[in-house]
N, C-alpha and C positions, 0 to 999 in steps of 0.2 A: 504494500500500500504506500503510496507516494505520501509523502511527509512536509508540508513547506512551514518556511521561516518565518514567524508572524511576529516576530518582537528584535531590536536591534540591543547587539552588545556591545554594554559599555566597556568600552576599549581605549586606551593612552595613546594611541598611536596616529602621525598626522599624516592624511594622505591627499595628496596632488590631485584634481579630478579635475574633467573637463562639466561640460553643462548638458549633455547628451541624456535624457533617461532609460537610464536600466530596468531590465526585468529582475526582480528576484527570482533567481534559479532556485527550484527543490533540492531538499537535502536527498542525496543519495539513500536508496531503500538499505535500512537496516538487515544481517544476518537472518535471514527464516521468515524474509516480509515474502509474500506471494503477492503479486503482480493480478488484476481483475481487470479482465478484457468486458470493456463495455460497449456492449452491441447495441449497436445505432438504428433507429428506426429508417427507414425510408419514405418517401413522398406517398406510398398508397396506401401508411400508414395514418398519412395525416388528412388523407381525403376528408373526412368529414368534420375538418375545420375550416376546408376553403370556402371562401364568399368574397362575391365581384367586391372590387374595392377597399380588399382588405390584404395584408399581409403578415402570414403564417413565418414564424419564427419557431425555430425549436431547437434547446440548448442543456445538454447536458453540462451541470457545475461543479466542477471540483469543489476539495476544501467542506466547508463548513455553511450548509443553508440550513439557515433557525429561522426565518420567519419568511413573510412572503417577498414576492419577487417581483419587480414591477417592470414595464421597459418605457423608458423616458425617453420624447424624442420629438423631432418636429411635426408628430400629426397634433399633437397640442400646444404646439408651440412652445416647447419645452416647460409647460407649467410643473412647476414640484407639488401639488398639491395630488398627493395620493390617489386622490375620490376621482381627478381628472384622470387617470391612467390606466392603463391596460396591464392587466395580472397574471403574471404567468400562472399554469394550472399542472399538477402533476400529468403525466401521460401515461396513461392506465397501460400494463404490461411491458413497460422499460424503465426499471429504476434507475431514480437520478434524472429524466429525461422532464424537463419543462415545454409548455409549448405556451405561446401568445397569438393574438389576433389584432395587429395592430391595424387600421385603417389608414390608407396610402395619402400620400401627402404631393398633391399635382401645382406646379406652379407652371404656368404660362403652356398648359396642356401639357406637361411632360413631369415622368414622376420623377420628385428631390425631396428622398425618404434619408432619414439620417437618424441616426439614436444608438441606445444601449441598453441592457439588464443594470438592474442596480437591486438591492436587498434594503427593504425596508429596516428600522430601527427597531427595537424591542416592545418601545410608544407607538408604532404603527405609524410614526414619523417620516419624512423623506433625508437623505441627507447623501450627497455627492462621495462620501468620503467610502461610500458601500457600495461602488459600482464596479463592473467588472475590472480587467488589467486591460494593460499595452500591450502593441499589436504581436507581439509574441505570446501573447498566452490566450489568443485562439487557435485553432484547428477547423477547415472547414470543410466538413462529412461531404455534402452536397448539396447544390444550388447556385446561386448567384448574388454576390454580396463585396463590395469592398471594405477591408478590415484597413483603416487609417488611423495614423497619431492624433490623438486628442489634445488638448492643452497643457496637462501637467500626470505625465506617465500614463496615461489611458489611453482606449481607443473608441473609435465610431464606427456604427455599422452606420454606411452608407450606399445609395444607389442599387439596392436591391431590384427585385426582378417578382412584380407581384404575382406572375403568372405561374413559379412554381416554389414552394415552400425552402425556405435557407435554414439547414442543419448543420448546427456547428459543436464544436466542444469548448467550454469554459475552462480553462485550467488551472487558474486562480483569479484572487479579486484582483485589485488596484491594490497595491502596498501588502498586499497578503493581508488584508484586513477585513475579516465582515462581522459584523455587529456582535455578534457570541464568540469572537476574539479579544481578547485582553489588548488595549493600546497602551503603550508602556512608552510614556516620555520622558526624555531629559534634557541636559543642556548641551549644544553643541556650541565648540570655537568656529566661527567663520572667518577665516584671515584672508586679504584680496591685494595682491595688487592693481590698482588698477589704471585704464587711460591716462595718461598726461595730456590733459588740454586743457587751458585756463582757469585752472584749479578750482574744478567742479570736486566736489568731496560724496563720494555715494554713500546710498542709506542702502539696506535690502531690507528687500519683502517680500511675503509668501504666502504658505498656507497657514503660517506657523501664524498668524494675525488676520487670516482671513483676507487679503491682499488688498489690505488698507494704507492706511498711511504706514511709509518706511521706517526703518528705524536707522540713525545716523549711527554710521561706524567710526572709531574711534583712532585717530590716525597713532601711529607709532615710532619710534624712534629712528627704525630702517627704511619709512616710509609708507611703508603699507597698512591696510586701515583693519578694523576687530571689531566682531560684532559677536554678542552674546547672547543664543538665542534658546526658547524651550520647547521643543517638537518633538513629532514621533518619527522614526525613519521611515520614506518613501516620500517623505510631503517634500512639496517642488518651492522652489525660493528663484530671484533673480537681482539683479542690482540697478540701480538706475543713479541720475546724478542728485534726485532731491528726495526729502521724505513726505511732500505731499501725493497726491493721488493724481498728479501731470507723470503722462506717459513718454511726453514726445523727446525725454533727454534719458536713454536708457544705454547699457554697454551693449554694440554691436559687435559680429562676428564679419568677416571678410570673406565671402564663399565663392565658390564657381557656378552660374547658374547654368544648371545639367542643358537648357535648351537653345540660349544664346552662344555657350560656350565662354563667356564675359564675367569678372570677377564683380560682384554686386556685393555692398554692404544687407545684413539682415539680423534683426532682432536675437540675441541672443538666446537660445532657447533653456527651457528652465533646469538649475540643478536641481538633483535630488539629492537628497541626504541618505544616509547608508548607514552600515555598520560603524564605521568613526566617527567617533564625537568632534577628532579637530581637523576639521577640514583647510587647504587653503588653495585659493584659485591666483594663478597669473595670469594676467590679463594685458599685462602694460607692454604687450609686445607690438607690432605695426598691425599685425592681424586683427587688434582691436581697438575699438573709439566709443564715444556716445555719441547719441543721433546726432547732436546739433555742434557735433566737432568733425569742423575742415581741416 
């Protein structure tokens, strides 16, 4: 039986990371674990959920489901309000096996369907932090669906195909977290070097504050700025040059865009935190700037 890491350990040790999100890899199965092949329904199993105008998801979940399931997504325009949402419902004859009934979402005649599974709270509550993982921890049985990067380690199911049912495997949540998992936080060092441009001094901000106002990092003797912060590991953080809620002065990255072939600046995308508590990012290289530094 697969085993994954739901809690980060506190550890002394300071490591280099980029801003890229990771997946939490499963712990390797233990001495005498047996391995359970889960056999997947197919489409003529789901025949007597289709209906014009509607789309049939069906999702087997790893890990840990204790309460129900909802799928959040733009046929309600993404409203969090539970009562608005569509419930995943056991699939009679395949354990583990969820199935939904979302109604398709057509804009200028053509369908732009987008969403995700999330697991309600204990309170029957809604909350982001219970939604599936990043695009590596699906698997896709059969159908037609694009799995893409979400905002901060997640992903979205988009651009589905209502015409025949999308069977996927869940393999873990977002952060290896769902709501009858234990959230175990502490304090992390954040250390940065970062841009030199007319000495803009960053704040960062995350999940750890609900991505509000920033918190000013404290500059240091070698130059580099510290910030002390208290989260759970997987939650995404980013830096920018102020601590109000203005976006337009953030640190950018230098990249190659895959279709011009042309080096373009682009938004830095978010770190996540991990197993180390003292993290520190360089940044002050040519590769990076803030927006509104020429």
């Amino acid at each position: 039986m697969k085993k994954f890491f739901f809690a980060a350990l506190a550890v002394a040790t300071v490591a280099l990371v980029g801003c890229e999100p990771k997946p939490v890899d499963p712990i390797d199965p233990e001495p005498g674990d047996t391995t359970v092949v889960v056999a997947a329904p197919t489409a003529a199993d789901l025949a007597d959920y289709e209906e014009e105008g509607n789309f049939v998801a069906c999702v087997h979940f790893a890990g840990a489901v204790c309460n129900d399931i909802v799928f959040a997504g733009s046929y309600n325009g993404w409203a969090t309000d539970p009562a608005s949402m569509v419930k995943f419902e056991a699939l009679e004859g395949f354990d583990g096996w969820y199935v939904a009934v979302v109604p398709v979402t057509v804009v200028d005649g053509v369908e732009a369907n987008d969403g995700k599974p999330a697991q309600l709270a204990d309170d029957g509550s809604f909350s982001w932090d219970y939604q599936t993982g990043d695009v590596d921890s699906w698997e896709l049985v059969s159908g037609t669906v694009d799995i893409v990067a979400g905002y901060s380690g997640e992903s979205d199911l988009k651009n589905w195909n209502s015409a025949e049912p999308v069977i996927l495997k869940s393999l873990y949540w977002k952060n290896n977290q769902s709501p009858c998992v234990e959230v175990v936080e502490q304090e992390y060092t954040i250390t940065l070097k970062a841009p030199d441009c007319g000495g803009f001094e960053p704040a960062i901000i995350g999940d750890f504050n609900g991505w509000t106002e920033g918190v000013a990092m404290e500059l240091q003797a070698d130059g580099s700025y510290k910030a002390v912060i208290t989260s759970s590991a997987g939650k995404g953080y980013k830096f920018k040059a102020t601590t109000d809620t203005d976006w337009s002065n953030q640190i950018q990255h230098l990249v190659k865009n895959e279709e011009t072939g042309e080096d373009e600046w682009k938004d830095l995308d978010n770190c996540i935190l991990g197993e180390e508590v003292a993290v520190s990012h360089d940044f002050s290289t040519s590769e990076y700037k803030y927006s509104l530094c020429e």
